[in-house]
N, C-alpha and C positions, 0 to 999 in steps of 0.2 A: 441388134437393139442395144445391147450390152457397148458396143464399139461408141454407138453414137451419142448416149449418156455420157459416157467419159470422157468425146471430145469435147460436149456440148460446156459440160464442165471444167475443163482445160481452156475455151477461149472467155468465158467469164468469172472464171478464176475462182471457179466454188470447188475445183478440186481439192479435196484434203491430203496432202503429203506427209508420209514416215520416212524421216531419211536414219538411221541406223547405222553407229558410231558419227562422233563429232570430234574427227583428230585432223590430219593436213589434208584428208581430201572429203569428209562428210559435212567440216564446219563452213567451208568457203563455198562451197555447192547451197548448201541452206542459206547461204546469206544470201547468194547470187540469186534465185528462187522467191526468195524472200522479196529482195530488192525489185524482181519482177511483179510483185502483188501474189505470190500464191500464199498461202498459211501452211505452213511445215512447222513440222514437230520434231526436233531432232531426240534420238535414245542412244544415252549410254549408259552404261552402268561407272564407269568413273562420274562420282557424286561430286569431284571440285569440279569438274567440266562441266557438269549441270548449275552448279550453284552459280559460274562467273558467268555463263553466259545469259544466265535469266538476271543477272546482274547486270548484263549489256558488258560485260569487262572480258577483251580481247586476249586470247591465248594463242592464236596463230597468225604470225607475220603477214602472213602474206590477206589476212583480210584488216581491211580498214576500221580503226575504230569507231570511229564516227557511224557509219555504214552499219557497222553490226547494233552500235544506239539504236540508229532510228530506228530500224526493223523491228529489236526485240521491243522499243518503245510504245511503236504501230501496232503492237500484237499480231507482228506478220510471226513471229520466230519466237517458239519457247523451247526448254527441254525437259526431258525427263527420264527416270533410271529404272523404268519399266516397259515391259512390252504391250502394256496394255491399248498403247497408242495406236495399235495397228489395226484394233478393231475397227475403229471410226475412220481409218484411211481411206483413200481412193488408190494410193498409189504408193509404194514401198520401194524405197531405193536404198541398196546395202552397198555400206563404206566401212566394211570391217578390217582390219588388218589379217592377211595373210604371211605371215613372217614362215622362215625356216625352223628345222626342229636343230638340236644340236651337229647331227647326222647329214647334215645337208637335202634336208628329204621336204617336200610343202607340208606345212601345220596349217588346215585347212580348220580348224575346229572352231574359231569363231564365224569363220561363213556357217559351216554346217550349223550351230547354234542359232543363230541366228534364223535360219533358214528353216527352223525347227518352229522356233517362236510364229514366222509367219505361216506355215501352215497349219498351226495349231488356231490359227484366228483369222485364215481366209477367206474372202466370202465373194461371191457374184461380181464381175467386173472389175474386180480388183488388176492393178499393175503391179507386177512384182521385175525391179531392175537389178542386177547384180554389178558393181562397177568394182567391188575385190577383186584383182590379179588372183588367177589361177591356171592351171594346165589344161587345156583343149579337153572339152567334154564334160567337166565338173559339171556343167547348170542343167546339161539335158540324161545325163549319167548318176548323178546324187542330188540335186535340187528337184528336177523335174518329179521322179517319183513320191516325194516325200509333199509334195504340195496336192499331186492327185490322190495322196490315199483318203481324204474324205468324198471322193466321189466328182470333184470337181473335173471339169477335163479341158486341159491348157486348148487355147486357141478358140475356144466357144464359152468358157465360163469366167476364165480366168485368163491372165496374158503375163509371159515371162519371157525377157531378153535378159542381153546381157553387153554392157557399154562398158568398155576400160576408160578406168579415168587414165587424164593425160593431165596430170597437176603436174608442173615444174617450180617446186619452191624457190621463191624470190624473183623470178621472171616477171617484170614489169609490162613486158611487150604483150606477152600469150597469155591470158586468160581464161577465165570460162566461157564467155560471149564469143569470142572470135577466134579458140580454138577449134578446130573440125571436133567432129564426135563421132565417133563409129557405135554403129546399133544395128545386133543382129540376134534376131528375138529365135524361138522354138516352132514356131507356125509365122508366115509372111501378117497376119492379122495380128501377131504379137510385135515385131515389127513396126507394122503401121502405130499401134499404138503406144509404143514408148516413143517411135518418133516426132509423135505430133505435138507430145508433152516437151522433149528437149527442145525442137524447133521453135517455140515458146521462149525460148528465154536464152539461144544458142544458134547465129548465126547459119551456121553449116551442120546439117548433118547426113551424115554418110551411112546408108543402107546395104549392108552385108548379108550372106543368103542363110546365113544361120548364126547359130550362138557359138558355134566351134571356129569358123570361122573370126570371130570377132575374137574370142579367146586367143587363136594364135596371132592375131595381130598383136596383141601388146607387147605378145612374148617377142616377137620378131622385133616390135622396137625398140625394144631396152636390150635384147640379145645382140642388134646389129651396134649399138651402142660400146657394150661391154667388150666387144671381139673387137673393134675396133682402136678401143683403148686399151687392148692389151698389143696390141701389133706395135701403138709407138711406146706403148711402157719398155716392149723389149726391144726397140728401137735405140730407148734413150740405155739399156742395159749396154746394145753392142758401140753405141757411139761413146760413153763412158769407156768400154776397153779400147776403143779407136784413137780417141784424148778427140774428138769431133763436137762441136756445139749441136747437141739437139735440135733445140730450137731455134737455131740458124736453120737447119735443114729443113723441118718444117714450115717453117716462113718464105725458104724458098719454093718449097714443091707447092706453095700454095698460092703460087702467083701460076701456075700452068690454071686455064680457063676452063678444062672440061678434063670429068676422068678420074680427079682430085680432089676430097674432103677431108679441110684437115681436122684430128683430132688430136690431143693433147696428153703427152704424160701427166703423173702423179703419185700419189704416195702410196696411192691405193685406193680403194672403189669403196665408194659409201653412198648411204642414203636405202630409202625403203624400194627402190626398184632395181637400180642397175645390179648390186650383188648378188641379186635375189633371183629374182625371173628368169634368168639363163636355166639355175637348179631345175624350176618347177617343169622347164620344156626336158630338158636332160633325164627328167626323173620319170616324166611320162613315157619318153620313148624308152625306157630299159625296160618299162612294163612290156612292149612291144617286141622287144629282144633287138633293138636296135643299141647301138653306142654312138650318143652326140660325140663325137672325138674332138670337132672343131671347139663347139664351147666350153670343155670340159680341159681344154688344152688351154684355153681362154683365160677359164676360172685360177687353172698352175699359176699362169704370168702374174695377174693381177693382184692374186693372193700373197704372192712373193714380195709383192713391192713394199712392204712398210720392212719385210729384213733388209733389202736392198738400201733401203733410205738411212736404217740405222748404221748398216756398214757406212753409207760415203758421210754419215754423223761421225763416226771412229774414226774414218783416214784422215777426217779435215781436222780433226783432235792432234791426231797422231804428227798432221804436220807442222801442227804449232808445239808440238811437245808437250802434251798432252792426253792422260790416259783418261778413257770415258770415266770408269772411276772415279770420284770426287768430284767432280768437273758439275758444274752448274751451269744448266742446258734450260733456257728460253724456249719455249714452243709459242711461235706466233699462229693463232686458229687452230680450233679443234672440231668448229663444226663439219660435215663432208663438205660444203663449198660453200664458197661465200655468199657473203650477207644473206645469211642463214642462221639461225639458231638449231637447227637440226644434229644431230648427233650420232644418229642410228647407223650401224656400221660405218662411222667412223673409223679412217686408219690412224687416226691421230691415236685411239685406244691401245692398238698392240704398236705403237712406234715408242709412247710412253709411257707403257708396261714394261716394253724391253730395257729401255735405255735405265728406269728405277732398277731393274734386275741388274744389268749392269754396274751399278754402285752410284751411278749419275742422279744428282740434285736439279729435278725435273720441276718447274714449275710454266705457268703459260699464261698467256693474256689471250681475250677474245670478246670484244665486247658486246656481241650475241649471247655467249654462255657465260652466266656469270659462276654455274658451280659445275665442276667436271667429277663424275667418279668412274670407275673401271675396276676390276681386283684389286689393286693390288694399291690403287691412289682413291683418295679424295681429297680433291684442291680447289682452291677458289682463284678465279683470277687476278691478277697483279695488276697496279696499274701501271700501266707504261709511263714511264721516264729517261730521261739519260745516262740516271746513276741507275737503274736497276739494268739496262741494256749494256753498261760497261761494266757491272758486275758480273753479268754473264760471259763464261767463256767459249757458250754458241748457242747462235741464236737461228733454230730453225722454225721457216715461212711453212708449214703445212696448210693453211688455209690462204687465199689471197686476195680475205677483207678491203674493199673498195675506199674503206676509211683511213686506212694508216698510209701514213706516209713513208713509204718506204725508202727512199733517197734519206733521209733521217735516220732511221734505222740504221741503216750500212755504217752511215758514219758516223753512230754513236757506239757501235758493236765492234767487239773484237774479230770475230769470225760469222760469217752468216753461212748457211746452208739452205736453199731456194729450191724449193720442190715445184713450184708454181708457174717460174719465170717472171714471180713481184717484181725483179729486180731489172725487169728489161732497161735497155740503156745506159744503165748504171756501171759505169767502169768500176774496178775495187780490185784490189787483190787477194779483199778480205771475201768477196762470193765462190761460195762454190754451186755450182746448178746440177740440176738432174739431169 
C-alpha cells in the first residue's frame, strides 16, 4: 500500500524530496529534479550555500544559471540549514561528501551524520537514497540499522537503496538525463522504488541485486580509472628515461580498433573521485585480511607524479642555465582538469608547494580559480600577457584550459613545460612534455 502511494505521488509530482548537501553532485541533481516539476528541498549546513541559492545565484559550473532562476523562482527548489526538512519528505536522497582522513583511511562521518538526522525523523513510506561514494556494505552494515531502530522495518515500512552518482565535472555531453544510473536498493521492493522515482527524470536506469553490489560498482569505476592512469604515468616515467615521445606512442597504440583504451598521463590525480575511491575499496579489503596490491601499487605511481613533474621543472631550468632557486615559475591551471573550477586534490598543490620550497617565485593564471591557497601559498591569479609570460623563466601547463591559446604561449615564453600535451603540434625547442 505503502509502494503504491509513493508512486502514485511520483507520477503527479506531489512527491516531496530532501536532497542533503548542495555541493557538485547534491546541487545539479535538485536542479535536474527541480527542472522535472518535483519540489525539493536541498540541506546544508554551509549558510552561504543556502543563502545564494534561495537567491537563484549559481555556485556550481556545471549547473546553468538561468535554469537554477527559474526553479528556485517557480518555488520548485529552496534551501535550508536544518534537518527539519526531512520530516515533511517523501523521499531523502544523500549527497554528502565522503573525503579521506589524513591516513588514507574513508571519513565516512558526514554520511553517518547525516544518516542519523534521517532516522531520527523517519516515518511510513519514506525513500531513503544514499548516492555518497563508500566501500561495499556501509548502507546495509551502518545505515540499515540505525534507520530500523525505531521499529520501522526496511522493505515493508520504509525503502533504502543506494545509487552512486556519476557526476563528471564540465562534461557537456553526459549529464543527469542521459547518463545510466545504477540502483540497488536493501530488499528488490526497495529497488523498485527508488527506481520509479529516478526513471522520472533519468533516461536509463539500471537495476542491480543489492546495495553492495551497487557500492562496488562505483569503486570499480574510478578504480579501473585510477590503475589505469597510472600504467601510462609510468609509461611517460619510462619513455622520459628512453628520450621516446609519450604521446606519440599513445596516439599510436590508439589507432589499433579493438583491445585498446587510450588513457593519458599527468601531473597527478585530482578531484573528489579518482584519488579517493581506490583507498575506500583498499581499505575495506584489509578489514578482510586481503592486500589490494594492484591499487595500492596504483595509488605509489600516481602519487609520485607532481615530484616527477617538479624534477623535469629542474632539468628544463637546469638546461637553460638556470637553478630552480630564484627562477620565476608560471603555473598555467590549477584546477585538477579543465574548464573546471575544482581544486580538491589538486596536484597543482604539492607541485607548487615544492617548487616555493625550492626557492622558486611561483605564481599562476587560471581563469576558473581566481584565488589559490595550499600551506604554504596564498595567490591570486595573474593576468596573462606577454610581458608577464617573458618574464617568467618557465612556464608550466598543469591544467589544459580550452581557453588559452597555447601556440601564443610558447611563443611568448622562455621555456614551457607541458604536462598535458596543450602543446600538441607545436614545434619549439622551448617545450618540454611529459
Amino acid at each position: 500500500m505503502e509502494m503504491e502511494k509513493l508512486k502514485e505521488k511520483i507520477d503527479r509530482r506531489e512527491v516531496r524530496i530532501c536532497i542533503i548537501g548542495l555541493g557538485y553532485v547534491g546541487l545539479p541533481l535538485s536542479v535536474e529534479m527541480a527542472r522535472n516539476g518535483f519540489a525539493v528541498i536541498g540541506v546544508d549546513l554551509d549558510r552561504q550555500r543556502v543563502s545564494s541559492l534561495n537567491g537563484g545565484i549559481n555556485y556550481i559550473p556545471d549547473v546553468e544559471d538561468s535554469l537554477l532562476k527559474e526553479v528556485v523562482g517557480r518555488g520548485l527548489l529552496r534551501a535550508v540549514d536544518r534537518f527539519d526538512a526531512i520530516e515533511e519528505s517523501d523521499a531523502v536522497i544523500v549527497c554528502v561528501p565522503t573525503p579521506l582522513t589524513k591516513h588514507k583511511e574513508p571519513d565516512i562521518s558526514h554520511l553517518i551524520s547525516a544518516a542519523g538526522e534521517i532516522a531520527a525523523r523517519l516515518h511510513p513510506g519514506m525513500l531513503v537514497v544514499v548516492e555518497s561514494t563508500t566501500y561495499p556494505g556501509t548502507t546495509e552494515e551502518l545505515i540499515l540499522p540505525m534507520m530500523e531502530e525505531g521499529g520501522l522495518r526496511v522493505g515493508r515500512d520504509f525503502y533504502l537503496a543506494f545509487s552512486p552518482e556519476r557526476v563528471d565535472p564540465g562534461n557537456r555531453t553526459w549529464r543527469i538525463p542521459n547518463t545510466p544510473k545504477i540502483m540497488g536498493g536493501v530488499t528488490p521492493r526497495c529497488t523498485e522504488a527508488a527506481a520509479y522515482l529516478y526513471q522520472s527524470f533519468i533516461q536509463e536506469v539500471i537495476s542491480v541485486s543489492s546495495c553492495r553490489v551497487a557500492e562496488m560498482i562505483k569503486l570499480l569505476e574510478n578504480t579501473f580509472r585510477a590503475v589505469n592512469i597510472a600504467l601510462v604515468n609510468e609509461l611517460a616515467i619510462m619513455c622520459d628515461k628512453l628520450g621516446i615521445d609519450t604521446w606519440e606512442v599513445i596516439e599510436g597504440a590508439a589507432t589499433k580498433p579493438f583491445g585498446f583504451m587510450p588513457f593519458y598521463p599527468g601531473p597527478g590525480l585530482g578531484g573528489h573521485c579518482i584519488p579517493i575511491d581506490p583507498h575506500y575499496l583498499s581499505w575495506k579489503l584489509k578489514s578482510l585480511n586481503y592486500h589490494a596490491r594492484f591499487i595500492e601499487l596504483a595509488g605509489e605511481i600516481n602519487s609520485a607524479m607532481p615530484a616527477f613533474v617538479v624534477g623535469k621543472i629542474v632539468d628544463a631550468l637546469n638546461d637553460h642555465g638556470r637553478p630552480v632557486r630564484g627562477s620565476n615559475i608560471l603555473v598555467l591551471g590549477v584546477s585538477y582538469k579543465r574548464d573546471v573550477s575544482d581544486v580538491r586534490e589538486s596536484p597543482a598543490l604539492e607541485i607548487m608547494e615544492n617548487l616555493h620550497r625550492k626557492g622558486a617565485a611561483v605564481s599562476y593564471h587560471d581563469p576558473y580559480v581566481p584565488r589559490f591557497q595550499t600551506e604554504g601559498l596564498d595567490l591570486k591569479s595573474v593576468e596573462l600577457s606577454s610581458e608577464v609570460l617573458a618574464a617568467s623563466h618557465c612556464v608550466v601547463i598543469l591544467t589544459d584550459h580550452t581557453c588559452l591559446d597555447y601556440r601564443w604561449v610558447v611563443e611568448k615564453s622562455p621555456l614551457v613545460v607541458d604536462t598535458r600535451n596543450a602543446t600538441r603540434g607545436i614545434r619549439s625547442d622551448k617545450i618540454r612534455r611529459l
